[in-house]
KOLMIDO-594295 format. One record per residue: residue number from 1; residue in three letters; x, y, z of N, C-alpha, C in turn. Coordinates in nm, 4 decimals, padded with zeros to 6 digits. Each point is the difference from the previous one (the first is absolute). Example, Ala and Ser with C-alpha at 12.3 -4.5 7.8 and 13.67 -1.06 7.14 Angstrom:
<rs>
@n = 1, res = ALA, n_east = 01.3190, n_north = -00.5690, n_up = 00.7800, ca_east = -00.0890, ca_north = 00.1190, ca_up = 00.0000, c_east = 00.0900, c_north = 00.1200, c_up = 00.0000
@n = 2, res = SER, n_east = -00.0350, n_north = 00.1050, n_up = -00.0720, ca_east = 00.0820, ca_north = 00.1190, ca_up = 00.0060, c_east = -00.0770, c_north = 00.1090, c_up = 00.0730
</rs>
This chain:
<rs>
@n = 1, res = UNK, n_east = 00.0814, n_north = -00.1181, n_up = 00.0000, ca_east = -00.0814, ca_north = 00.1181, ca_up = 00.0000, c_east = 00.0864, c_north = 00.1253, c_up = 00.0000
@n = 2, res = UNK, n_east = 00.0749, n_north = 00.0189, n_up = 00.0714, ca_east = 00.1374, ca_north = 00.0885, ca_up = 00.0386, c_east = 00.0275, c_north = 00.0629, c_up = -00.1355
@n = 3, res = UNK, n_east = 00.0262, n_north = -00.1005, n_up = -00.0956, ca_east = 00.0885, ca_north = 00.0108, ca_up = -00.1413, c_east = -00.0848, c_north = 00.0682, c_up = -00.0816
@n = 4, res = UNK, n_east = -00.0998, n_north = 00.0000, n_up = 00.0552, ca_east = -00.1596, ca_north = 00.0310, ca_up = -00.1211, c_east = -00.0041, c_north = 00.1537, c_up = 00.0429
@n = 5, res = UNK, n_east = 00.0304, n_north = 00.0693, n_up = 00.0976, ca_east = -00.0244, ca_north = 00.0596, ca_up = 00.0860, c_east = -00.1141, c_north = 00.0430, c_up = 00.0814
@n = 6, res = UNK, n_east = -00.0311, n_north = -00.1444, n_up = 00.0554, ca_east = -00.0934, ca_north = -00.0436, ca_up = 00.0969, c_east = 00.0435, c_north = 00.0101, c_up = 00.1536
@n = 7, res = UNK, n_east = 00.0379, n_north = 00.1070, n_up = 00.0921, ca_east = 00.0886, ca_north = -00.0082, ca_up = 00.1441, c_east = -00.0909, c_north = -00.0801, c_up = 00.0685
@n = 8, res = UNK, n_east = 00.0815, n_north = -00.0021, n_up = 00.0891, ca_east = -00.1037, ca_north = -00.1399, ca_up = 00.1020, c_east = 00.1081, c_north = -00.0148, c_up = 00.1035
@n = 9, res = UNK, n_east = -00.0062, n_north = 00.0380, n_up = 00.1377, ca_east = 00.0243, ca_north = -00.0783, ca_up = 00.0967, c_east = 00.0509, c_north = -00.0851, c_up = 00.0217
@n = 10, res = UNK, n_east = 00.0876, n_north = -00.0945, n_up = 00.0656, ca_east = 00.0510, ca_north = -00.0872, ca_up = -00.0405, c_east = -00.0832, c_north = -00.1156, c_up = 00.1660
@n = 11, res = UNK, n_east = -00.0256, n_north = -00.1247, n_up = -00.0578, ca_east = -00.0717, ca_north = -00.0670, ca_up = 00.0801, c_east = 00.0533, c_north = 00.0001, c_up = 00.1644
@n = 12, res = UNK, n_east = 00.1349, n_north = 00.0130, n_up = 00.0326, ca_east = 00.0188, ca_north = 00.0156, ca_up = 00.0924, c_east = -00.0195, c_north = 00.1164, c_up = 00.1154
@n = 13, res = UNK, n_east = 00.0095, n_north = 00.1268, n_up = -00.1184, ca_east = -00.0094, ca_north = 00.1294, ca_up = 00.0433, c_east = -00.1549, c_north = 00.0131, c_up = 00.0297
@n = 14, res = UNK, n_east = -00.1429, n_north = -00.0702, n_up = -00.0386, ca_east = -00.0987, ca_north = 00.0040, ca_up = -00.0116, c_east = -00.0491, c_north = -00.0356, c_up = 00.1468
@n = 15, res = UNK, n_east = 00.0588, n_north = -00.1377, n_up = 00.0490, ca_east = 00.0169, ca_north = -00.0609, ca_up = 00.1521, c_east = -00.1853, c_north = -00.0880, c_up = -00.0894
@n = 16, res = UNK, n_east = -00.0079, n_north = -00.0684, n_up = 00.1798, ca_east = -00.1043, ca_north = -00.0960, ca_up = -00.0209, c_east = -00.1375, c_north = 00.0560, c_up = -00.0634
@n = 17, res = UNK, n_east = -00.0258, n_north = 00.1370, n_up = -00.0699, ca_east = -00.0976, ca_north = 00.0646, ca_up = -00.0431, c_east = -00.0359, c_north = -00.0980, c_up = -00.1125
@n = 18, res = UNK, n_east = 00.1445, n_north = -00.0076, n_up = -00.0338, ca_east = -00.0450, ca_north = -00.0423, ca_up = -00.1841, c_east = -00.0531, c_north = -00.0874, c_up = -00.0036
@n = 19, res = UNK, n_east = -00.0843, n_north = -00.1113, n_up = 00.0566, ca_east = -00.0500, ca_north = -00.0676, ca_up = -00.0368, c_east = -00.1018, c_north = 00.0358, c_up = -00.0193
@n = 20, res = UNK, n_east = -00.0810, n_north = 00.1052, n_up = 00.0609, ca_east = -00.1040, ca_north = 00.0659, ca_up = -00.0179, c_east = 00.0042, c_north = 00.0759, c_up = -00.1829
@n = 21, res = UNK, n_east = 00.0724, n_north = -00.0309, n_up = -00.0567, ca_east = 00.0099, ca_north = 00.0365, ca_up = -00.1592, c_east = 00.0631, c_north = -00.0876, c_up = -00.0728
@n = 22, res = UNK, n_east = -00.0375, n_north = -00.1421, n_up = 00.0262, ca_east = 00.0444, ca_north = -00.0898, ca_up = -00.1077, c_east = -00.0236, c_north = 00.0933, c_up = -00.1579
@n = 23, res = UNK, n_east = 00.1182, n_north = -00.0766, n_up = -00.0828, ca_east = 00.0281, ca_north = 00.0665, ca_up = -00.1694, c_east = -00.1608, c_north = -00.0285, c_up = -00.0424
@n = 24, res = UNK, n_east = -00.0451, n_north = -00.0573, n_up = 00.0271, ca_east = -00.1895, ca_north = -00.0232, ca_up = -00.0553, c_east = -00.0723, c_north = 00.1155, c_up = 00.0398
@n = 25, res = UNK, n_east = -00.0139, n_north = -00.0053, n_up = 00.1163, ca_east = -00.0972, ca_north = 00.1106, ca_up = 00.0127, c_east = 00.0668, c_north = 00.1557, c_up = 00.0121
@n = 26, res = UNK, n_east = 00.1047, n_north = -00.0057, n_up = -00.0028, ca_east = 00.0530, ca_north = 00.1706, ca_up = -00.0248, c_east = 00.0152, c_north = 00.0316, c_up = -00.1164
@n = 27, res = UNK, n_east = -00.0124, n_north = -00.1388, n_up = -00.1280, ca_east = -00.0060, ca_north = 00.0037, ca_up = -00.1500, c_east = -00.1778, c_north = 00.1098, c_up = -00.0196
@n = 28, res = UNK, n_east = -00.0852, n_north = -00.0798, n_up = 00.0654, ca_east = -00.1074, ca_north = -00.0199, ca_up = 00.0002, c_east = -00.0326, c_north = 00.1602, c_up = 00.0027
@n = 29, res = UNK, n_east = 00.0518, n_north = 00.0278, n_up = 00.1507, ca_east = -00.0391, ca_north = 00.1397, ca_up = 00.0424, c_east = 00.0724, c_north = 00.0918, c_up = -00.1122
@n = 30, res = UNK, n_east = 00.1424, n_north = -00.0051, n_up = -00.0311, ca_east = 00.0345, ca_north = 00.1085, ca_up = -00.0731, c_east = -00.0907, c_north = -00.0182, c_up = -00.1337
@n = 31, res = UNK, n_east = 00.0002, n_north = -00.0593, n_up = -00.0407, ca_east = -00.1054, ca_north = -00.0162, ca_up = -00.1602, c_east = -00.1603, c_north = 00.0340, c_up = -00.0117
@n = 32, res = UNK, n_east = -00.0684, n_north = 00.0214, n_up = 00.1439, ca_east = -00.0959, ca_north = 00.0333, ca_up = -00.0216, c_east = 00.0369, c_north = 00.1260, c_up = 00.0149
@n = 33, res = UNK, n_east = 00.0873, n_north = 00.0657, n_up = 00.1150, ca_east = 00.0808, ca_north = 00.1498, ca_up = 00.0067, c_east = -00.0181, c_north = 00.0782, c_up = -00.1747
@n = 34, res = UNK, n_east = 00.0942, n_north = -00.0739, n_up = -00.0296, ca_east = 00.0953, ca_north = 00.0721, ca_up = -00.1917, c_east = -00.2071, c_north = -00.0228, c_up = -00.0173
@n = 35, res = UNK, n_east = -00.0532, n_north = -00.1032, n_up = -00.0537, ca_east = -00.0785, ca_north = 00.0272, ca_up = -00.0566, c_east = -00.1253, c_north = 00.1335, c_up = 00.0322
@n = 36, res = UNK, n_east = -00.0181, n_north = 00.0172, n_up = 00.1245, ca_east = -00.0833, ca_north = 00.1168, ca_up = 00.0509, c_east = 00.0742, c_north = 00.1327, c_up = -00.0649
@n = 37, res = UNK, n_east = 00.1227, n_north = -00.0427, n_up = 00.0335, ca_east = 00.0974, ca_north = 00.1748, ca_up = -00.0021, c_east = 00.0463, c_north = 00.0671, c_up = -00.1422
@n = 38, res = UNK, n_east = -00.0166, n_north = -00.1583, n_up = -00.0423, ca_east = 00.0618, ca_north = 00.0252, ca_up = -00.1731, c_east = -00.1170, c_north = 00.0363, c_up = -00.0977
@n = 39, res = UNK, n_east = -00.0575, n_north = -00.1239, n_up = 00.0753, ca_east = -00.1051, ca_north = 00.0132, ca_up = -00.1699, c_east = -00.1416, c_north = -00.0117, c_up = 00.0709
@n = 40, res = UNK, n_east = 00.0089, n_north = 00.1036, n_up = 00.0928, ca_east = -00.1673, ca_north = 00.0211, ca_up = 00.0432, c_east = -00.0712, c_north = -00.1017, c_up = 00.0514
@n = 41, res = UNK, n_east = 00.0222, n_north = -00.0765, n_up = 00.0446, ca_east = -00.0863, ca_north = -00.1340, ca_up = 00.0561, c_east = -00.0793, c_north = 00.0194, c_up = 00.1058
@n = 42, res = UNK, n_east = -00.1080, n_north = -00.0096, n_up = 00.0177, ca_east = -00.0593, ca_north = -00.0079, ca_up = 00.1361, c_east = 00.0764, c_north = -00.1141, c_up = 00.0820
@n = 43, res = UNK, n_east = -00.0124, n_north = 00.0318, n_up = 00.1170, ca_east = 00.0556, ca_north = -00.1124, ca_up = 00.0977, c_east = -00.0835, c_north = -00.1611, c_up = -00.0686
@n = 44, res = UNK, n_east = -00.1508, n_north = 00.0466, n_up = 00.0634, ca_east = -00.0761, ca_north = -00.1501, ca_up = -00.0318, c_east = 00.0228, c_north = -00.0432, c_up = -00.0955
@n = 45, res = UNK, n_east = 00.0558, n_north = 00.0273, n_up = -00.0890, ca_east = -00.0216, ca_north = -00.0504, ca_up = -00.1297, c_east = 00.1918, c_north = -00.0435, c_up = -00.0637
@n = 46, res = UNK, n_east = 00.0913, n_north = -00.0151, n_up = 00.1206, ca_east = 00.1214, ca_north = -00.0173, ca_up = -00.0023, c_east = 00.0118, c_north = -00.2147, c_up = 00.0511
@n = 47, res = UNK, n_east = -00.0697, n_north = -00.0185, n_up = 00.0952, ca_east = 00.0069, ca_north = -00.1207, ca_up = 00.0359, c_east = -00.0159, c_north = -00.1085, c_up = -00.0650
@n = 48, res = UNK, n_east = -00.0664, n_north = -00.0202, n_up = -00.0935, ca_east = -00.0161, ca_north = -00.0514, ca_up = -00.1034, c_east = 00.0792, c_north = -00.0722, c_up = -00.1105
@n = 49, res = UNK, n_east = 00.1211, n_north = 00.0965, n_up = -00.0003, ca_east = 00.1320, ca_north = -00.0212, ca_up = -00.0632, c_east = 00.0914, c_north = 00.0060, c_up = 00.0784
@n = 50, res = UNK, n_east = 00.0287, n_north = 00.0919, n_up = 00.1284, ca_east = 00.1381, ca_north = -00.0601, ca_up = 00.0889, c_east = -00.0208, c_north = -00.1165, c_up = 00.0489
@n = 51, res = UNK, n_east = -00.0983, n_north = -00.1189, n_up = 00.0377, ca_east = -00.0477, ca_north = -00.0643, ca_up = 00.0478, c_east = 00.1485, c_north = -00.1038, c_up = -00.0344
@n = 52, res = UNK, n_east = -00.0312, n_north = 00.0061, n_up = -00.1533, ca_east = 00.1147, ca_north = -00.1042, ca_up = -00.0681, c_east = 00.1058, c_north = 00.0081, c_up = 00.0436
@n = 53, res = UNK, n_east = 00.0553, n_north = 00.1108, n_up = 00.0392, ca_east = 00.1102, ca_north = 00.0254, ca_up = 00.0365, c_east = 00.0411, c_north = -00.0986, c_up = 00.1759
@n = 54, res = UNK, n_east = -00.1118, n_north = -00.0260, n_up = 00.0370, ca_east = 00.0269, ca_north = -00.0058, ca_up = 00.2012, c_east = -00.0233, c_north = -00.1725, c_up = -00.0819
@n = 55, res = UNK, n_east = -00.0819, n_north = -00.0094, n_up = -00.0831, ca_east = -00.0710, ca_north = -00.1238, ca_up = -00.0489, c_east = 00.0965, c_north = -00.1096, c_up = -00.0829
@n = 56, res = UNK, n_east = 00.1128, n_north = 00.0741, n_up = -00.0058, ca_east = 00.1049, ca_north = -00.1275, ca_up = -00.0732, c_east = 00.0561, c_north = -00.1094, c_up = 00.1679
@n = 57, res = UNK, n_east = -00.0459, n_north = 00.0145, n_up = 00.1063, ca_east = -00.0217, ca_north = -00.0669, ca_up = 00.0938, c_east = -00.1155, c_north = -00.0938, c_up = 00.0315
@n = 58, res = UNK, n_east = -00.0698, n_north = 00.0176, n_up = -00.0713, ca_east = -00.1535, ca_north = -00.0778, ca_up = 00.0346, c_east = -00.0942, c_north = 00.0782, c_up = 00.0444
@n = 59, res = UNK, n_east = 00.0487, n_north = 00.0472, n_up = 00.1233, ca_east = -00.0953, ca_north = 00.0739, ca_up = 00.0611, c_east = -00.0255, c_north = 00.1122, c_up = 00.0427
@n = 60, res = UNK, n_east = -00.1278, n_north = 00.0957, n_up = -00.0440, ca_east = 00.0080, ca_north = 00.1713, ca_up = -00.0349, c_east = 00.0232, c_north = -00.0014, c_up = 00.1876
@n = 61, res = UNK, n_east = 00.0777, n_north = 00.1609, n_up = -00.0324, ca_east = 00.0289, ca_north = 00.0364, ca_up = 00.1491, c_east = -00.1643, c_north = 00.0543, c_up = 00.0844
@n = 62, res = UNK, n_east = -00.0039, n_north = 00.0094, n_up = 00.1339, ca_east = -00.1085, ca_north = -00.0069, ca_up = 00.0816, c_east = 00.0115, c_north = 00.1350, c_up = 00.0322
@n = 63, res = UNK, n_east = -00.1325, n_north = 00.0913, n_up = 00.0188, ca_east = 00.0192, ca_north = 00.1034, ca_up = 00.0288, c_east = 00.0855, c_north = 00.0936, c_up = 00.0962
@n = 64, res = UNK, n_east = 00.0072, n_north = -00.1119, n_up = 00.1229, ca_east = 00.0641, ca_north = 00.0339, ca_up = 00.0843, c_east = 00.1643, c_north = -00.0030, c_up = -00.0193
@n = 65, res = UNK, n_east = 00.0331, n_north = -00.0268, n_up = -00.0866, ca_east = 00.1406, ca_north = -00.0586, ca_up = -00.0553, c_east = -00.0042, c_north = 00.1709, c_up = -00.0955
@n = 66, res = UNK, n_east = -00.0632, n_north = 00.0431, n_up = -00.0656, ca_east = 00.0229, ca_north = 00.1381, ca_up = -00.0698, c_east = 00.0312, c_north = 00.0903, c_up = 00.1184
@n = 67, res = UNK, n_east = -00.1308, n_north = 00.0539, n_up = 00.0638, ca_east = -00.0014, ca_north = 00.0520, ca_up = 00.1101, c_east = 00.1306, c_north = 00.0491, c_up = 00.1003
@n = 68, res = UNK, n_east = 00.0270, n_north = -00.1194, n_up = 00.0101, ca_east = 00.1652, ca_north = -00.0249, ca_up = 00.0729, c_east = 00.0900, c_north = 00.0902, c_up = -00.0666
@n = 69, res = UNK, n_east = 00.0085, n_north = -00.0278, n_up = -00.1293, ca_east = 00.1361, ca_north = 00.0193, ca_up = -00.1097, c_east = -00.0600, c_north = 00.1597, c_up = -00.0134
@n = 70, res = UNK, n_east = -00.1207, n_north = 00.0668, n_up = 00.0089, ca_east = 00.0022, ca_north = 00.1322, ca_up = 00.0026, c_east = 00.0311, c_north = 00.0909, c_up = 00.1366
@n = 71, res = UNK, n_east = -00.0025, n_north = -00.1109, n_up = 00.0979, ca_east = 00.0212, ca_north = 00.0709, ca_up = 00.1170, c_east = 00.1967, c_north = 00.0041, c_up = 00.0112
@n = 72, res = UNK, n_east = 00.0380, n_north = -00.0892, n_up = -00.0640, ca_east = 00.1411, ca_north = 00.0082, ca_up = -00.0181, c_east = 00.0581, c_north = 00.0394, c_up = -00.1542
@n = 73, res = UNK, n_east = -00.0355, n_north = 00.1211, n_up = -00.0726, ca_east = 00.0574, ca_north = 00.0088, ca_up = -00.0786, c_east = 00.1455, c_north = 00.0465, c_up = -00.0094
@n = 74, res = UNK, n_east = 00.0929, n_north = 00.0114, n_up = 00.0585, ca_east = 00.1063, ca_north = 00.0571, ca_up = -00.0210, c_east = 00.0821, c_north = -00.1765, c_up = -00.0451
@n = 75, res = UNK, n_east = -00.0762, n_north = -00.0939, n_up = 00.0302, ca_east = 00.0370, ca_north = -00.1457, ca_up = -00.0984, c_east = -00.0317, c_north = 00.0074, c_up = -00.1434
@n = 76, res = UNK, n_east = -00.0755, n_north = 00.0955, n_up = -00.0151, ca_east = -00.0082, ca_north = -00.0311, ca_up = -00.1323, c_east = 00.0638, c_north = 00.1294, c_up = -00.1241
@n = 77, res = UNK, n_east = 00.0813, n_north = 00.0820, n_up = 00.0780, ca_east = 00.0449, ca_north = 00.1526, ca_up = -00.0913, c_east = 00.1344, c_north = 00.0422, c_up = 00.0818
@n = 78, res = UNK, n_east = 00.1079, n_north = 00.0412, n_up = -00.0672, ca_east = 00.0791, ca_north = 00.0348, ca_up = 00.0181, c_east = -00.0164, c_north = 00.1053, c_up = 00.1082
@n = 79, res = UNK, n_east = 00.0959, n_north = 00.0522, n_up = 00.0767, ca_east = -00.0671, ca_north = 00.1313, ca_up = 00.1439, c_east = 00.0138, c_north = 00.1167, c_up = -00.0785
@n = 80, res = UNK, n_east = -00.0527, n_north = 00.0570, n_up = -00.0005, ca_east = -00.0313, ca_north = 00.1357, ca_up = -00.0903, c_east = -00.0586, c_north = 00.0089, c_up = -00.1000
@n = 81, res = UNK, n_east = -00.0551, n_north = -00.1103, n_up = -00.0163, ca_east = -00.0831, ca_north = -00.0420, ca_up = -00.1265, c_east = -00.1285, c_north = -00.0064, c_up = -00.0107
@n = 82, res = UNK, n_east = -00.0771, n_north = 00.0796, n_up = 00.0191, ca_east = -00.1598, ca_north = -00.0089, ca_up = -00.0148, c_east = -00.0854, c_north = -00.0590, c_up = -00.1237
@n = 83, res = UNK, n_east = -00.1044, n_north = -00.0712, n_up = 00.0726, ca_east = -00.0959, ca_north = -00.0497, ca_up = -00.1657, c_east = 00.0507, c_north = 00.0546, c_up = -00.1220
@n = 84, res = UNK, n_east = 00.0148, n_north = 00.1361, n_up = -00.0423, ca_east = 00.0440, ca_north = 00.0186, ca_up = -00.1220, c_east = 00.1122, c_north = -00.0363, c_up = -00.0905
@n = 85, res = UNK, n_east = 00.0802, n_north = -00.0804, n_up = 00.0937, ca_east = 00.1731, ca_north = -00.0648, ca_up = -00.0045, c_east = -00.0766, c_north = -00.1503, c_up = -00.0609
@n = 86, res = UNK, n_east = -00.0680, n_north = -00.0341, n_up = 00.0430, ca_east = -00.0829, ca_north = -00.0748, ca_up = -00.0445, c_east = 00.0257, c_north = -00.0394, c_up = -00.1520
@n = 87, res = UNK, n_east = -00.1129, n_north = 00.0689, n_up = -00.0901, ca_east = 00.0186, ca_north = 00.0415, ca_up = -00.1203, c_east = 00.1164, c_north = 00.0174, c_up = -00.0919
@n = 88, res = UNK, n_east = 00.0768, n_north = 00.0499, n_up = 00.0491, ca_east = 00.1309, ca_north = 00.0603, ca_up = -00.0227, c_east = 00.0775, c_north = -00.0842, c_up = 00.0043
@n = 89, res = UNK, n_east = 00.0404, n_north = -00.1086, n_up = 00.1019, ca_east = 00.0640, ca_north = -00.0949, ca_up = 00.0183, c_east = -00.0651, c_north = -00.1396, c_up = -00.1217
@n = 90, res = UNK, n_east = -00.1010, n_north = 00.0035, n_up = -00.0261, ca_east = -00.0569, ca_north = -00.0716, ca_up = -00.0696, c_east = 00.0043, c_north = -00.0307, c_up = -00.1107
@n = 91, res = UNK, n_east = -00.0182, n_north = 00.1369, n_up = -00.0299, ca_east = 00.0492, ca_north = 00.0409, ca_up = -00.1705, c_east = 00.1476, c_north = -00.0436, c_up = -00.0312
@n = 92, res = UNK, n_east = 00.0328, n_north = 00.0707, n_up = 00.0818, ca_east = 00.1812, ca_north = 00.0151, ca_up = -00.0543, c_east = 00.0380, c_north = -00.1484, c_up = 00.0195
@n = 93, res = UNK, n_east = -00.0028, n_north = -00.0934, n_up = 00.0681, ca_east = -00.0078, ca_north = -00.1574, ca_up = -00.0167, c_east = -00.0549, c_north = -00.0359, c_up = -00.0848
@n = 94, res = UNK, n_east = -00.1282, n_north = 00.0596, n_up = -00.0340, ca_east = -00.0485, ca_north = -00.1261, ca_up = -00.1415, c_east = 00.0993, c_north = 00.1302, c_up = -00.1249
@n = 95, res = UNK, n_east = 00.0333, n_north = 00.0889, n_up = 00.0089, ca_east = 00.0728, ca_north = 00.0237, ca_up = -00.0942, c_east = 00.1378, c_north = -00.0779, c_up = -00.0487
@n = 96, res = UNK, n_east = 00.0846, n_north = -00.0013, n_up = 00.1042, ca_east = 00.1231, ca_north = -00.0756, ca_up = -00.0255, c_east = -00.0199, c_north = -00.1578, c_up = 00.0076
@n = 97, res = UNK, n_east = -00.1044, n_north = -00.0588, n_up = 00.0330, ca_east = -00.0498, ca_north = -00.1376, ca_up = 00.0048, c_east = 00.0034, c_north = -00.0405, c_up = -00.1779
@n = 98, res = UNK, n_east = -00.1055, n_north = 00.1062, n_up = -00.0892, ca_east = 00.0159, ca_north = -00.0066, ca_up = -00.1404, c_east = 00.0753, c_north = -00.0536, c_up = -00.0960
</rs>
């Protein structure tokens, strides 16, 4: 992710939080994020398609499992990085991904 220029924490520096953001459901959360911020999405109408994302596990994440991961976002964004880093970070990865 690093190389893409995706920053991230490093699992140790995170401490026992991170499990509270397995790569599934912080996939999940940032993609319904980009989609609201980017291209206008209503929230309700985001789950539908991140689903797949938590769903290459079997099983969609439980509400209370989102919930969590919003009450701890600094797992899921670089520190100084607000929702709009989001986007930004997003793009510029699927750019050099190309």
């Amino acid at each position: 992710m690093r190389g893409h220029g995706l920053e991230m924490r490093s699992v140790k520096a995170m401490g026992p939080d991170r499990r509270i953001a397995p790569h599934s459901l912080a996939g999940q959360v940032l993609l319904g994020e980009w989609l609201e911020e980017r291209h206008g999405w209503a929230p309700a109408g985001t789950g539908q398609f991140t689903v797949a994302v938590f769903g290459h596990h079997e099983v969609p994440p439980e509400h209370a499992q989102i919930a969590s991961l919003y009450e701890h976002e600094e797992l899921l964004r670089t520190s100084g990085c607000e929702r709009p880093c989001v986007a930004a970070d997003a793009d510029r990865a699927a750019r050099r991904v190309r």
